[in-house]
C-alpha positions as CSV (number, residue, x, y, z in Angstrom):
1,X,0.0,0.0,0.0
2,X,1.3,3.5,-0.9
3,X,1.8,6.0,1.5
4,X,-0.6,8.7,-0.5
5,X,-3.3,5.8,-0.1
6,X,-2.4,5.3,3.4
7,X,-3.0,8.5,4.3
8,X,-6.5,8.8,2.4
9,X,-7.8,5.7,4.6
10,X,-6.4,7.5,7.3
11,X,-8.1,10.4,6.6
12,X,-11.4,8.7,5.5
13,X,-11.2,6.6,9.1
14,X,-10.8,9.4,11.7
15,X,-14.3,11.0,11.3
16,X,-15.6,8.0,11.5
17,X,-13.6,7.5,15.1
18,X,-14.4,11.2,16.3
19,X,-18.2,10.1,16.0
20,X,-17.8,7.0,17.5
21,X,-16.3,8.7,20.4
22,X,-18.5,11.6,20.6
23,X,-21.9,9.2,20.5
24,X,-20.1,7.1,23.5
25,X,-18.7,10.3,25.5
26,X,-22.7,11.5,24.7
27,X,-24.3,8.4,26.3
28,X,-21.6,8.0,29.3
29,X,-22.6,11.4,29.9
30,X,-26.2,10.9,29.9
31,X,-26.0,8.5,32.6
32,X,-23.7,10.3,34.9
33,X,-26.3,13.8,34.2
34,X,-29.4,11.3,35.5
35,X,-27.2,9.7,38.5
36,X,-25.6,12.6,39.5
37,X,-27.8,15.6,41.5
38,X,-27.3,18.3,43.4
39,X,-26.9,16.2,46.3
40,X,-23.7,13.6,44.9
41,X,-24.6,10.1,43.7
42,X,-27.9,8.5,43.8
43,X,-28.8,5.2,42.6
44,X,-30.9,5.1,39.5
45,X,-32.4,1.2,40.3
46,X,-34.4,3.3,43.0
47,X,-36.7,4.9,40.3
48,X,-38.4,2.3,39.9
49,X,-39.4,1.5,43.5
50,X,-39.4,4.9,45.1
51,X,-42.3,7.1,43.2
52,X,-40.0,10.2,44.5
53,X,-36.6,9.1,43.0
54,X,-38.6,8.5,39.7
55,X,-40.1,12.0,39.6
56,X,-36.8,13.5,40.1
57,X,-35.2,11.6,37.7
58,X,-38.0,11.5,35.1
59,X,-39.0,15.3,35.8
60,X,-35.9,16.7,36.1
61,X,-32.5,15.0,35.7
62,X,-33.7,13.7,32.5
63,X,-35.0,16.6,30.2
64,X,-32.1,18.8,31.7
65,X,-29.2,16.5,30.7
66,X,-31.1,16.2,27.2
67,X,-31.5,19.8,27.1
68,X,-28.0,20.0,28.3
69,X,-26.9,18.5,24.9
70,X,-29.7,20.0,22.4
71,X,-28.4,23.8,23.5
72,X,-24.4,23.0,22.8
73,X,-25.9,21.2,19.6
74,X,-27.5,24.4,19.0
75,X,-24.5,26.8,20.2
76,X,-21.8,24.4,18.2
77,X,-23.7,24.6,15.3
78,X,-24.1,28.3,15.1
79,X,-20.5,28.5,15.8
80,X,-19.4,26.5,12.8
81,X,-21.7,28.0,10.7
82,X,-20.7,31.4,12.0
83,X,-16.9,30.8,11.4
84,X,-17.7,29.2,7.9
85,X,-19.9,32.2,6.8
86,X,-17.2,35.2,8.2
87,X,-13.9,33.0,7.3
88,X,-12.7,34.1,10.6
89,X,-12.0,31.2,13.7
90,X,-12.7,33.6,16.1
91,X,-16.8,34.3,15.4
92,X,-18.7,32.6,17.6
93,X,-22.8,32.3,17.7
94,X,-23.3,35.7,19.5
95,X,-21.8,38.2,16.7
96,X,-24.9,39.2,15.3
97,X,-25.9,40.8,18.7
98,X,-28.3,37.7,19.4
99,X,-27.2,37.4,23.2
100,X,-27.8,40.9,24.2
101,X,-30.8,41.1,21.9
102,X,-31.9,38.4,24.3
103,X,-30.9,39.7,27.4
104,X,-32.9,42.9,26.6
105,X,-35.8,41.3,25.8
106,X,-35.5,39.5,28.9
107,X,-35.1,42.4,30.7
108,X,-37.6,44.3,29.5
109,X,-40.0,41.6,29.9
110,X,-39.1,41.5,33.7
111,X,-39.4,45.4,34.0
112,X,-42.6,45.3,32.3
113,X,-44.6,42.4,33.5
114,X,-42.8,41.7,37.2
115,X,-41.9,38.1,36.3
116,X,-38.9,36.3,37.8
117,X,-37.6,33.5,35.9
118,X,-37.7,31.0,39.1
119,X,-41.4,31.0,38.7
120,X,-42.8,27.4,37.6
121,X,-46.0,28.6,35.9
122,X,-45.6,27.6,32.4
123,X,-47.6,30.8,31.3
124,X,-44.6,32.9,32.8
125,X,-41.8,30.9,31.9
126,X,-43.2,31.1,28.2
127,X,-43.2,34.9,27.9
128,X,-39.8,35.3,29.0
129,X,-38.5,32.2,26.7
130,X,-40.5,34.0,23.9
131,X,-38.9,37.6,25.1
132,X,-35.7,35.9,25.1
133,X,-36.1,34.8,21.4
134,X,-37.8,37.2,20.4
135,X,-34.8,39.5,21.5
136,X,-32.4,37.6,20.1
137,X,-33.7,36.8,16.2
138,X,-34.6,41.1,16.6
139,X,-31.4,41.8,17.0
140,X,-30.3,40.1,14.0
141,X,-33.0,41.6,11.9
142,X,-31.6,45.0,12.8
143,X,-27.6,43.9,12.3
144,X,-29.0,42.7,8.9
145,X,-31.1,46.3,8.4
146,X,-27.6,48.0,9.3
147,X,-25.5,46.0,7.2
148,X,-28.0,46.3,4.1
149,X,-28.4,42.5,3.8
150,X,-25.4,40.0,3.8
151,X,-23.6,40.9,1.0
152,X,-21.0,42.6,2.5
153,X,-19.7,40.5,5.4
154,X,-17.2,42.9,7.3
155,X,-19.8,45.3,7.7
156,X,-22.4,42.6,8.6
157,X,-19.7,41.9,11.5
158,X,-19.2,45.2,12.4
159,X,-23.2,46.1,12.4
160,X,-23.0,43.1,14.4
161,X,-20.6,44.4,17.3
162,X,-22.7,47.5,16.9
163,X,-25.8,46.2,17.6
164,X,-24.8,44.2,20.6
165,X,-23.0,46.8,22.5
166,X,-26.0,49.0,22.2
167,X,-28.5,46.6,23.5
168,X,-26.0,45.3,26.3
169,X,-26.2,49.1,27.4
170,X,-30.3,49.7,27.2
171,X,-30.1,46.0,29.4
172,X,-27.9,47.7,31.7
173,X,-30.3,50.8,31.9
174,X,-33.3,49.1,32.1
175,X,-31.5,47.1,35.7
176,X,-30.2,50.6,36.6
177,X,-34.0,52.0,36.2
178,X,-36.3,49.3,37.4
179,X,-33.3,47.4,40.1
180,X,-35.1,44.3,41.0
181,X,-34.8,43.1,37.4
182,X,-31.1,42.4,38.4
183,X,-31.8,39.4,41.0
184,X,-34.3,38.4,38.4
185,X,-31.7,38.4,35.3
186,X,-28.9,36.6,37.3
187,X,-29.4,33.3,36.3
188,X,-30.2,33.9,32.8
189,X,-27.2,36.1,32.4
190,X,-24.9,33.2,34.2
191,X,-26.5,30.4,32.2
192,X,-28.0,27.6,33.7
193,X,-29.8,24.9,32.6
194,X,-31.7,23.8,35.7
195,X,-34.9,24.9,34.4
196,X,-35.1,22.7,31.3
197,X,-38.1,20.7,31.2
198,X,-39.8,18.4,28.7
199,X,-41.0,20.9,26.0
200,X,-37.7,23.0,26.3
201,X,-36.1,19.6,25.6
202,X,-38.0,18.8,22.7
203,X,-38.3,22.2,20.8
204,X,-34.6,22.2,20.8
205,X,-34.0,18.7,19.4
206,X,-36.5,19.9,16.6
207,X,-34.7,23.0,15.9
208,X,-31.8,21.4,15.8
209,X,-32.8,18.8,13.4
210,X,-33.9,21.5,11.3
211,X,-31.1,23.9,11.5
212,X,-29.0,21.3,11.1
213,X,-30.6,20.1,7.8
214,X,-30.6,23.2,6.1
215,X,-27.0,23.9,7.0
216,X,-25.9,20.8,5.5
217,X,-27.4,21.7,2.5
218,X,-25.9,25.0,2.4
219,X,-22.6,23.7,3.5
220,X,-21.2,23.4,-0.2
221,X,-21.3,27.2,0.0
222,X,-19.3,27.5,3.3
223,X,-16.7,25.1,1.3
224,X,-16.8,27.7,-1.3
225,X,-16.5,30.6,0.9
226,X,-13.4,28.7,2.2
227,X,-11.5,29.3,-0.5
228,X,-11.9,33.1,-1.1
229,X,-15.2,35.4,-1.5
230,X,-14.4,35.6,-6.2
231,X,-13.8,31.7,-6.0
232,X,-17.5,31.0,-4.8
233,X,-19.0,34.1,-7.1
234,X,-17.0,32.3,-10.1
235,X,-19.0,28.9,-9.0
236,X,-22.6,30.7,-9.7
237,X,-23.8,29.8,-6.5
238,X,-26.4,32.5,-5.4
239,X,-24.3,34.0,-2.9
240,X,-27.2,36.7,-1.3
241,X,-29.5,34.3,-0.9
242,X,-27.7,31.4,0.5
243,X,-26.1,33.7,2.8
244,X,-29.8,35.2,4.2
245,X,-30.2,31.3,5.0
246,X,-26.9,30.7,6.9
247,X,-27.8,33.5,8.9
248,X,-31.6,32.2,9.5
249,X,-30.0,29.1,10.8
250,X,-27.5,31.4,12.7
251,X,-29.9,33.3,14.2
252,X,-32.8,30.5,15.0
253,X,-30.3,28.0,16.7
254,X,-28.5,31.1,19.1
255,X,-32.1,32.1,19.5
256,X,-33.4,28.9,20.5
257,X,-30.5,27.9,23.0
258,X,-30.4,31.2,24.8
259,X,-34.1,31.4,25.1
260,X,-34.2,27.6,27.3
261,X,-30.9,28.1,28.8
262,X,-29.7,31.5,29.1
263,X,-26.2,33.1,28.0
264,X,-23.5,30.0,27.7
265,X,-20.6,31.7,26.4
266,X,-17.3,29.8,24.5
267,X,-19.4,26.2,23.6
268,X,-20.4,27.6,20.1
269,X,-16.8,29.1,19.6
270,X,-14.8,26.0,21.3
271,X,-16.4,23.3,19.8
272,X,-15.6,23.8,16.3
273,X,-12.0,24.3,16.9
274,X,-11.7,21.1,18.9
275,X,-13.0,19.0,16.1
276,X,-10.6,21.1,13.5
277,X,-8.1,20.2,15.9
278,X,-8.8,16.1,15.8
279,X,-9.9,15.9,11.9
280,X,-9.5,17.6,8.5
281,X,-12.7,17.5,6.7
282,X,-15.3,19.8,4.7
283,X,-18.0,21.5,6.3
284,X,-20.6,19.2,5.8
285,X,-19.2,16.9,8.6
286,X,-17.5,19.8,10.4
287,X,-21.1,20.6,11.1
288,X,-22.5,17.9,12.7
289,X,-19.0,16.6,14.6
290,X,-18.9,20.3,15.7
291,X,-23.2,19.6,17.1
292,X,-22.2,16.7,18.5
293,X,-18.8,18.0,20.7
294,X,-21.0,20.8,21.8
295,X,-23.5,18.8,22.9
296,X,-20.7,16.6,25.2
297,X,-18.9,20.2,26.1
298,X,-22.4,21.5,27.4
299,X,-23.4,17.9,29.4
300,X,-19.4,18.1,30.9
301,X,-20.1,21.5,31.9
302,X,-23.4,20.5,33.2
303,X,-22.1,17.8,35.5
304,X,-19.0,19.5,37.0
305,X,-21.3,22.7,38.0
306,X,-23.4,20.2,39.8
307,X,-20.6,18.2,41.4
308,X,-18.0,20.8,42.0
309,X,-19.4,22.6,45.2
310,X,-22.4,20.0,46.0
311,X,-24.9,20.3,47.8
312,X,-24.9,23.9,46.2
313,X,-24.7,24.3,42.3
314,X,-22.5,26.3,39.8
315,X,-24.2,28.1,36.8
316,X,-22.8,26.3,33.8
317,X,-22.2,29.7,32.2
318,X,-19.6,30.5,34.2
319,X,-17.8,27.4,34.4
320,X,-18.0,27.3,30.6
321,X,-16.8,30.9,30.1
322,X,-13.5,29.7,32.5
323,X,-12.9,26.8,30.9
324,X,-13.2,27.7,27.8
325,X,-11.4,31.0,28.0
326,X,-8.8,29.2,29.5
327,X,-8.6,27.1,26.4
328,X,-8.9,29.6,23.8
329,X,-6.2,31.4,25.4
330,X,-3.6,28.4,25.7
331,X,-4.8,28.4,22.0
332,X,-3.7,31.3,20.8
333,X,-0.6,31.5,22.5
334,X,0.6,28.2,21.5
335,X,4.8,28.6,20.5
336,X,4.0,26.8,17.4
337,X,2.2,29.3,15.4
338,X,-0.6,27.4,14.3
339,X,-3.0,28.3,16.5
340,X,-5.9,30.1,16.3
341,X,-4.3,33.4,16.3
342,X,-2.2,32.8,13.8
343,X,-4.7,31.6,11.7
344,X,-7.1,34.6,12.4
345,X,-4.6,36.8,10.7
């Protein structure tokens, strides 16, 4: 066997590996998220004979370590797509201004209606999951209303950073004016999935399914864009309008994950560059390897917030935002130069 033939098997086989590994780190997970509570260990066998054990673990560990995965699936994907779209490793799912869009709708919401996002009624925790989307696919309307559509993407990113520092301040004044939103915001600001339930769970699979559908289908324009903005115009592709998608799916996956789950920050940005780190491949499987580490990042995350300081609980935001900051930084800094701040330049 030749060594050029070698290294095409080779190439061919480690995708296939990174899944494996993923769908097994995903499951191990999944058991350890409905074992583990806020409390340490608890048997699972005792479900079945002690109605209370059940409800907790039916009820609650369940649809949160689920949800735990479907919101990094959701974050990972955007962040792919994001990077893909602005040929730049360092764009992550927020650069539209979705998270602060969120956070002031949110906010506002709060300050309007008196809500608090501990409440259990289902009425209240669907306005401020709809504020929170709502907020978030608003701000990327007006990023795209700024930028004049997608055609131009430096100023798309720009409008972007724009857009986001604005509605991070008019959060910070609505706090500042109405100050018992700020208890209120805490744990949606920090991140936490604790208050995933069923129908959280679900809608997120769905949108993921969906997102991630229509991104593979677009992902032969990411491939293009890879290569440099006149080789995918001399292709024919319809730039505009695949673009307007790419940023639908950008905007309706960030929307979705921050509206159940609140701001998780470095997931969406990490993930990708983990799997680019493991495998060489196009974006098609870039995609949904980058889904799938984010979904075992997030369940990680999830676990070590609730083990670290047990009885009491971490938010998974910040744990995520230390970790992966950490990483990013080790990163960028590495003495080789091919890290991801070399190849942001």
């Amino acid at each position: 066997m030749t060594d050029a033939r070698y290294e095409v098997i080779q190439m061919a086989r480690k995708p296939a590996l990174l899944s494996i590994l993923l769908i097994g780190l995903t499951l191990l997970f999944s058991v350890a998220g409905i074992a583990v509570g806020s409390g340490g260990l608890s048997g699972i066998l005792t479900a079945w004979s002690d109605p209370v054990a059940g409800q907790i673990l039916w009820d609650i560990r369940l649809p949160r370590t689920l949800g735990a995965w479907g919101a990094g699936a959701l974050l990972a994907l955007a962040g792919a797509v994001a990077q893909g779209l602005f040929r730049n490793p360092l764009a992550d799912p927020f650069l539209l201004g979705s998270a602060s869009g969120a956070s002031f709708g949110v906010a506002l919401a709060l300050a309007l209606f008196g809500v608090s996002p501990l409440a259990t009624q289902w009425l209240v925790q669907l306005g401020l999951t709809g504020a929170a989307f709502a907020g978030a696919v608003g701000a990327v309307l007006l990023t795209l209303l700024l930028a004049r559509g997608v055609q131009h993407t430096l100023r798309l990113l720009l409008c972007g950073v724009v857009v986001g520092v604005v509605l991070g301040a008019l959060s910070s004044l609505v706090m500042l004016v109405v100050p018992e939103v700020m208890q209120a915001m805490q744990s949606f600001l920090l991140g936490s999935t604790a208050f995933v339930g069923w129908s959280a769970c679900i809608l997120m699979l769905m949108v993921w399914a969906a997102c991630m559908a229509l991104a593979w289908c677009l992902s032969p324009i990411l491939d293009a864009l890879a290569l440099g903005e006149s080789t995918a115009q001399s292709l024919g592709l319809p730039l505009v309008q695949m673009r307007m998608a790419l940023v639908a799916v950008l905007a309706l996956a960030t929307g979705t994950a921050v509206a159940q789950t609140g701001l998780i920050a470095f997931v969406g940005l990490a993930a990708p560059h983990l799997v680019r780190s493991v495998v060489k491949v196009t974006h098609a499987k870039l995609l949904l390897l980058s889904s799938f580490m984010g979904g075992a990042l997030l369940m990680a995350a999830d676990l070590l917030a609730r083990w670290l300081i047990a009885p009491q609980e971490l938010p998974v935001g910040v744990l995520t935002a230390v970790l992966g900051g950490g990483y990013l930084l080790w990163l960028m800094h590495r003495s080789d130069g091919t890290g991801i701040g070399a190849r942001a330049q």
